[in-house]
C-alpha positions in Angstrom: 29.7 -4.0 -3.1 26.6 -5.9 -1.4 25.1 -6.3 -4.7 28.4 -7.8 -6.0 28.4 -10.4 -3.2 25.0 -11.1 -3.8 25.3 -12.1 -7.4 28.8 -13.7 -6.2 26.5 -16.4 -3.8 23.6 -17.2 -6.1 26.4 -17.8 -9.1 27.9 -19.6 -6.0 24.9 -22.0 -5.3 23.9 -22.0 -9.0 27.3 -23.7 -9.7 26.9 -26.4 -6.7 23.5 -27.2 -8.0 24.6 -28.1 -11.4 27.5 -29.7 -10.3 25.3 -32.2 -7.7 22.6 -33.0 -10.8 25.8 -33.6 -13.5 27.1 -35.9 -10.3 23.8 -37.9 -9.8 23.6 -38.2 -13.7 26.7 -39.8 -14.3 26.4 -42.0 -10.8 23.6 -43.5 -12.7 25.0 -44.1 -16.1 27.7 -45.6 -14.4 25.5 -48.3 -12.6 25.0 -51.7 -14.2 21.3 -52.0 -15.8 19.0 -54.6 -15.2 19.0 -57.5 -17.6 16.5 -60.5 -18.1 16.9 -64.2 -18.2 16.9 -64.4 -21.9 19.3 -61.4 -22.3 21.6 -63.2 -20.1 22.1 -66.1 -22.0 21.8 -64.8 -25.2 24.9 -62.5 -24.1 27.0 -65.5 -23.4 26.3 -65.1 -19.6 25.4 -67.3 -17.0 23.3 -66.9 -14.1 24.3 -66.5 -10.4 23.0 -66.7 -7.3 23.9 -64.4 -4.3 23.4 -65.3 -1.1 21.2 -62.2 0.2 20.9 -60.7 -3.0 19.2 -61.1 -6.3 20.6 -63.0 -9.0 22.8 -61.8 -11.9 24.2 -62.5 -14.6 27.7 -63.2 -15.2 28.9 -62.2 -18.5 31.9 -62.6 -20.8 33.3 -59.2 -20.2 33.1 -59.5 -16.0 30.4 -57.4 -15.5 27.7 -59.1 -13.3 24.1 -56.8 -14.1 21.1 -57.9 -11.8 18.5 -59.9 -13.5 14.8 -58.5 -13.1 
């Protein structure tokens, strides 16, 4: 019976763990990526300027990517 609960709490934390690393994969494949200048424009986009933030760019399709 211990050993069963044993293997019940590492399959337990085993489970958590890959859940948090698929969870921290995806959070960043869902983030906008950087674009330059040149990308911007030649995308169609225009540049914007935030008050207290970087700039971005402002494309067609109403995403707004930071420029680096």
């Amino acid at each position: 019976m211990r050993m069963r609960r044993i293997l019940g709490l590492a399959l337990a934390a085993a489970t958590l763990a890959g859940m948090s690393a698929v969870g921290a994969v995806s959070a960043g494949a869902a983030s906008s990526p950087n674009i330059s200048r040149d990308e911007c424009t030649a995308a169609g986009g225009q540049i914007v300027s935030n008050p207290y933030a970087s700039e971005a760019c402002a494309l067609p399709d109403g995403t707004k990517p930071r420029i680096t």
